[in-house]
TORZA-248785 format. One line per 4 residues: number of its first residue (from 1); their letters; for each residue x, z, y of N, C-alpha, C. Coordinates in steps of 0.2 Angstrom, whole numbers, plus 5000, padded with zeros to 4 digits. Atoms other than C-alpha are relative to their C-alpha. Layout:
TORZA-248785
NUM = A = X:Z:Y:X:Z:Y:X:Z:Y ~ ...;
END
This chain:
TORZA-248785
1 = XXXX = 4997:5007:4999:4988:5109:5013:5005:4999:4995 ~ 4994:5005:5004:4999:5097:5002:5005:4995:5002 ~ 4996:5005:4998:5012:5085:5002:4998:4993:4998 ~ 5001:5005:5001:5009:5067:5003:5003:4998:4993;
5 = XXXX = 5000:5004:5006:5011:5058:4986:5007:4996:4999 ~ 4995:5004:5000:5024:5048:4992:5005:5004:5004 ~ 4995:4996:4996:5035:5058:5005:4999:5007:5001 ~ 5002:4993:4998:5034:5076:5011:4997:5001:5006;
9 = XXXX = 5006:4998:4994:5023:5076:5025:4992:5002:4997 ~ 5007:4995:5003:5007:5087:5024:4995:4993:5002 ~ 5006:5005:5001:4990:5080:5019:4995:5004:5002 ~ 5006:4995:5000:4973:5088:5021:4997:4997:4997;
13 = XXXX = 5002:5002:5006:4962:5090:5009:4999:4996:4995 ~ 4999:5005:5009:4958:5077:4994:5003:4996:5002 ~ 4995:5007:4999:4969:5064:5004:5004:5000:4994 ~ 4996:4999:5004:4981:5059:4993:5007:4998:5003;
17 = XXXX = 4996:5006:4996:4992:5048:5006:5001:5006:5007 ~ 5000:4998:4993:5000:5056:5022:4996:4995:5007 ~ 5004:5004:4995:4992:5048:5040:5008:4993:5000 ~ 4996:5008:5000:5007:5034:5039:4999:4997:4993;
21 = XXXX = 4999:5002:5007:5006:5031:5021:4991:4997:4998 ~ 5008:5000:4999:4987:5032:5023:4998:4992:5005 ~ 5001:5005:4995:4987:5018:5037:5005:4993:4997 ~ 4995:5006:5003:5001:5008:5027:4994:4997:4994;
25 = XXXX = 5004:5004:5006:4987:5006:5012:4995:4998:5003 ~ 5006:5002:4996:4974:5003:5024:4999:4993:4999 ~ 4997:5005:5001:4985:4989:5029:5000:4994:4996 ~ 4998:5003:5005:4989:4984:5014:4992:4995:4996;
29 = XXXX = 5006:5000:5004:4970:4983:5007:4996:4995:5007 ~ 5003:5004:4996:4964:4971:5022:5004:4995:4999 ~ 4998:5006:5001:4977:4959:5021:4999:4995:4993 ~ 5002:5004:5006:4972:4956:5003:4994:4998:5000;
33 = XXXX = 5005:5005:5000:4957:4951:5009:5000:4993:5002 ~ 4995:5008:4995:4965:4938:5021:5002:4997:4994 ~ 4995:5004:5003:4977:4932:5007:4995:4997:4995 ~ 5002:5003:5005:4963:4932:4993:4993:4995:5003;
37 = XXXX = 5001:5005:4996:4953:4922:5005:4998:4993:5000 ~ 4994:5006:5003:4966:4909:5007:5003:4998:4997 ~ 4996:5004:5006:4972:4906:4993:4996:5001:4993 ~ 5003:5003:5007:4958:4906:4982:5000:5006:4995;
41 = XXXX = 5002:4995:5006:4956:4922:4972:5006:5004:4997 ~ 4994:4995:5001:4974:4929:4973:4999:5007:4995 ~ 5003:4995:5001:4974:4943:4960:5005:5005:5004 ~ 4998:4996:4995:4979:4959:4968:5008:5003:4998;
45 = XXXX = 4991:5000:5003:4997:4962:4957:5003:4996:5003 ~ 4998:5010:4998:5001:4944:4961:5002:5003:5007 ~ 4999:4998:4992:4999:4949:4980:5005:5006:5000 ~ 4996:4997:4998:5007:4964:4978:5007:4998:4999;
49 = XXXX = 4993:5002:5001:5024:4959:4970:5002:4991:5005 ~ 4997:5004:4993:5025:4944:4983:5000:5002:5005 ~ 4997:4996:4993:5024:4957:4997:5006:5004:4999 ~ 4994:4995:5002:5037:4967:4988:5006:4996:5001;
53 = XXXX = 4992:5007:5000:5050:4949:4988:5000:4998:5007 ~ 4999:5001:4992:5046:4949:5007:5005:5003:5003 ~ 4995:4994:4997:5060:4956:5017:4997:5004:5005 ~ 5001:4997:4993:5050:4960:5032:4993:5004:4997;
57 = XXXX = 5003:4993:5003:5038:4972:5021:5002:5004:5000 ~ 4997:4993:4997:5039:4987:5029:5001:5005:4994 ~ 4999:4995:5006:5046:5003:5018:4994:5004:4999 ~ 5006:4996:5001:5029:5012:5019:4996:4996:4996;
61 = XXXX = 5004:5005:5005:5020:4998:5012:5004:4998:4993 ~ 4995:4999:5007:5033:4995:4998:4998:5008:4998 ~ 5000:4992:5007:5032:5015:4992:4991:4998:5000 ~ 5004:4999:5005:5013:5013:4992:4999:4993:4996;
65 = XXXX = 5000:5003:5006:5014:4997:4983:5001:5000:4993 ~ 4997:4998:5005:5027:5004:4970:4995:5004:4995 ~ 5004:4993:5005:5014:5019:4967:4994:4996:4999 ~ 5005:5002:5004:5001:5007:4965:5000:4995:4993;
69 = XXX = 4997:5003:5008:5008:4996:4951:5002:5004:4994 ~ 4999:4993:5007:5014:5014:4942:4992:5001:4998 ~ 5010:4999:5005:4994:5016:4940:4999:4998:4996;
END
C-alpha cells in the first residue's frame, strides 16, 4: 500500500487518489458533464478554475482540482 497523491491516507493498488479524494474527482468529472451540457461546450480548465472562485467548493475537490491543472 501507498499514500494518496494528495493527503496521507492509504491507497490500493494503481489508485492514485484516496476513497475521498477518489469520490471528490468522481464528482467533479460528472458535474462537468452537467455544466458542459448547459452551457454549451464549457472547456474543462474554464470549469475548473470557476469551481475554484466558488466558496462552497468543498476542500477535497479544490486539492484534486489543483493537481489537475499542475498536469
Amino acid at each position: 500500500m501507498k499514500d494518496c497523491k494528495l493527503c496521507d491516507n492509504m491507497i490500493e493498488n494503481v489508485e492514485k487518489f484516496c476513497k475521498s479524494h477518489k469520490s471528490a474527482a468522481k464528482n467533479l468529472d460528472l458535474g462537468y458533464e452537467i455544466w458542459r451540457n448547459r452551457l454549451d461546450s464549457i472547456e474543462r480548465e474554464e470549469y475548473l478554475k470557476t469551481l475554484l472562485e466558488i466558496s462552497t467548493t468543498g476542500t477535497l475537490v479544490k486539492q484534486v482540482i489543483m493537481n489537475e491543472l499542475r498536469e
